[in-house]
C-alpha positions in Angstrom: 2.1 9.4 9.7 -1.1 8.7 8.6 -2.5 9.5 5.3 -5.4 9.0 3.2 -5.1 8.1 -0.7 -8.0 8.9 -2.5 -9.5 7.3 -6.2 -6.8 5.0 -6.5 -7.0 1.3 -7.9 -6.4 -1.7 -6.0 -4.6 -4.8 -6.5 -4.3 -8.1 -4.6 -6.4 -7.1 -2.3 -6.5 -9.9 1.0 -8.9 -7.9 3.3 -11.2 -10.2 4.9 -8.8 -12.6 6.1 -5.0 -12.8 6.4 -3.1 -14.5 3.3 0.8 -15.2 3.3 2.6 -14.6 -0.1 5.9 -15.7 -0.6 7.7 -16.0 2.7 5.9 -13.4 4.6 4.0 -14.2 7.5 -0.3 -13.9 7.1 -1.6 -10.8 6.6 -3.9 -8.3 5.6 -2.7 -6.8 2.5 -3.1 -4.7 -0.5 -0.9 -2.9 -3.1 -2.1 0.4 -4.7 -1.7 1.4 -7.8 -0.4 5.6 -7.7 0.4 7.4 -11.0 3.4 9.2 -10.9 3.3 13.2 -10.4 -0.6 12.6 -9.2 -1.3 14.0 -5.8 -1.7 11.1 -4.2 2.2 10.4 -5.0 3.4 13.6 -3.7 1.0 13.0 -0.6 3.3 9.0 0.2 6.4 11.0 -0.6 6.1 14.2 1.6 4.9 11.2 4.6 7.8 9.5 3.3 10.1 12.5 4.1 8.3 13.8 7.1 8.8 10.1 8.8 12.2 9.9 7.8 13.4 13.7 8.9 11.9 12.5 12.1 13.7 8.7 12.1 17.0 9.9 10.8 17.4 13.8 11.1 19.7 15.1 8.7 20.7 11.6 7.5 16.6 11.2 6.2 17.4 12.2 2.8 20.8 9.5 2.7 19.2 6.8 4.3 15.8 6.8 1.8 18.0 6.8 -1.0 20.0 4.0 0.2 16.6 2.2 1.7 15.0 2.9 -2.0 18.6 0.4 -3.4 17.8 -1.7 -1.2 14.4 -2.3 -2.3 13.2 -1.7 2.1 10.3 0.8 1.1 6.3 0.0 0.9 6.4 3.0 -2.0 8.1 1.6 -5.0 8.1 4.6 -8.3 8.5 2.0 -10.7 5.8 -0.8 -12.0 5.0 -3.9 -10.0 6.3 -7.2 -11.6 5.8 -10.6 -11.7 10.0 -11.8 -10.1 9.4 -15.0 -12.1 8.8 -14.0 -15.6 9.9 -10.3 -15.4 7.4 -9.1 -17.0 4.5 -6.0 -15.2 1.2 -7.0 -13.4 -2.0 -5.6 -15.4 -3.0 -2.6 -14.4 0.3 -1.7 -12.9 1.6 -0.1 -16.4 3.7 2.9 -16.5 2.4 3.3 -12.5 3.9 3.5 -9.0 2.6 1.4 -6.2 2.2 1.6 -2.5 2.5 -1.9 -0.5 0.2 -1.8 2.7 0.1 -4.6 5.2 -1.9 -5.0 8.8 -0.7 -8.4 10.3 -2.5 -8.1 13.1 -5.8 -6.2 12.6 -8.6 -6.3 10.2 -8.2 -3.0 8.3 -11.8 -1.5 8.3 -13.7 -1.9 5.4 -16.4 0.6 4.0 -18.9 0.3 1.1 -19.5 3.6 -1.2 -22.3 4.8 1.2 -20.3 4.2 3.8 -21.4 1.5 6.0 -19.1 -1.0 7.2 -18.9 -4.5 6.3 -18.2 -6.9 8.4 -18.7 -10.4 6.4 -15.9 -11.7 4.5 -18.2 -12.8 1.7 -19.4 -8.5 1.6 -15.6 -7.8 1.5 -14.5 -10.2 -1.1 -17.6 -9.7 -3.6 -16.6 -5.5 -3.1 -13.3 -5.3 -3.0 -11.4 -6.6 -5.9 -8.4 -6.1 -8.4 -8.7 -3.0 -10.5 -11.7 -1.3 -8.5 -11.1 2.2 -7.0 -10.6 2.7 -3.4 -10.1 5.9 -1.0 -7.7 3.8 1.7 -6.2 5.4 5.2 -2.3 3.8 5.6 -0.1 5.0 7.9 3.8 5.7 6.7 6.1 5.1 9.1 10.0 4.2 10.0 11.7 1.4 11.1 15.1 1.6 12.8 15.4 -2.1 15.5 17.0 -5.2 15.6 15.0 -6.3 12.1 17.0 -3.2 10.3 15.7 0.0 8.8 12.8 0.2 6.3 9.8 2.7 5.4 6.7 0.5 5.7 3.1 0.8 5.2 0.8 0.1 7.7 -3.1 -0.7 5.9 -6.1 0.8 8.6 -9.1 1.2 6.2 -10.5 0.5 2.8 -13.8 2.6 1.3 -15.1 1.1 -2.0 -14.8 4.0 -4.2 -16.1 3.0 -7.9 -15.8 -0.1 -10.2 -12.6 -0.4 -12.9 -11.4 -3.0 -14.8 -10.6 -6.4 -13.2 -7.6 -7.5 -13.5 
C-alpha cells in the first residue's frame, strides 16, 4: 500500500547509492523519524492494518502483534538506538521511526521546487540527517520461504525544509 509521509525528518539517509549496514545486503535506505499520535503515524499504522487484514485475514491483528515481538516490522513506536551502547540516536528522542529500503531501484529524489536530481553529489549535499522530507513508501506484507514481516519499500524523497543535523 502506498503512502506518502509528509514534514517528517530524516535520518541515515543512503539515497544516491546503495550502502550495506550491518549484515544486510546494499541498499537504498532511510529511516524516518514519526512522532507518536501525529498523522503521519496513524497514516503507517492504518497501511500497516490494511496490508495485514489483506495478508492474514482475521489473524492480521495476532500476527502484527506477534511480528511487532519479534522485532519483523519497518515501523518501530519506540526510539531508534544505537545496539552497541544502548543508548538513542539524536533526533530520534521520545519519537517513532519508519525503516524504508529499495535494494534494487534508486528511490526518486526531488528538490523543494520539485525538480529531480539525478547527481549523487545534488542528492548527498540535499539530503541529510535531521532535514525534513515529504517521502512516498509503500507498506506491504511478507508471508514466503524468508518468513513473515511488514516491510517498507522507499520510492521517492522530496526535500522539504532544513532542521538540525544530526
Amino acid at each position: 500500500m502506498q503512502i506518502r509521509i509528509k514534514n517528517v525528518r530524516i535520518a541515515f539517509p543512503s539515497l544516491a547509492e546503495p550502502e550495506a549496514f550491518g549484515d544486510g545486503e546494499p541498499a537504498y535506505q532511510a529511516k524516518f523519524i514519526i512522532v507518536p499520535k501525529s498523522e503521519q503515524a496513524k497514516a503507517i499504522k492504518e497501511a500497516i492494518a490494511s496490508v495485514a487484514k489483506e495478508q492474514w485475514k482475521d489473524k492480521s491483528v495476532d500476527v502484527i502483534k506477534l511480528l511487532t515481538e519479534d522485532k519483523k516490522m519497518s515501523y518501530v513506536e519506540a526510539p531508534y538506538k544505537n545496539k552497541k551502547s544502548g543508548e538513542t540516536y539524536a533526533g530520534f528522542e521520545g519519537a517513532h521511526y519508519l525503516s524504508a529500503r529499495n535494494a534494487k531501484t534508486r528511490p526518486t529524489i526531488y528538490n523543494k521546487a520539485n525538480v529531480k536530481l539525478e547527481d549523487a553529489r545534488d542528492i548527498n549535499s540535499l539530503i541529510y540527517s535531521g532535514c525534513f522530507v515529504h517521502a512516498l513508501v509503500d507498506i506491504w506484507a511478507q508471508d514466503n520461504k524468508w518468513g513473515r514481516r511488514i516491510n517498507c519499500t522507499l520510492q521517492g524523497v522530496m526535500f522539504a525544509g532544513d532542521g538540525e543535523n544530526f
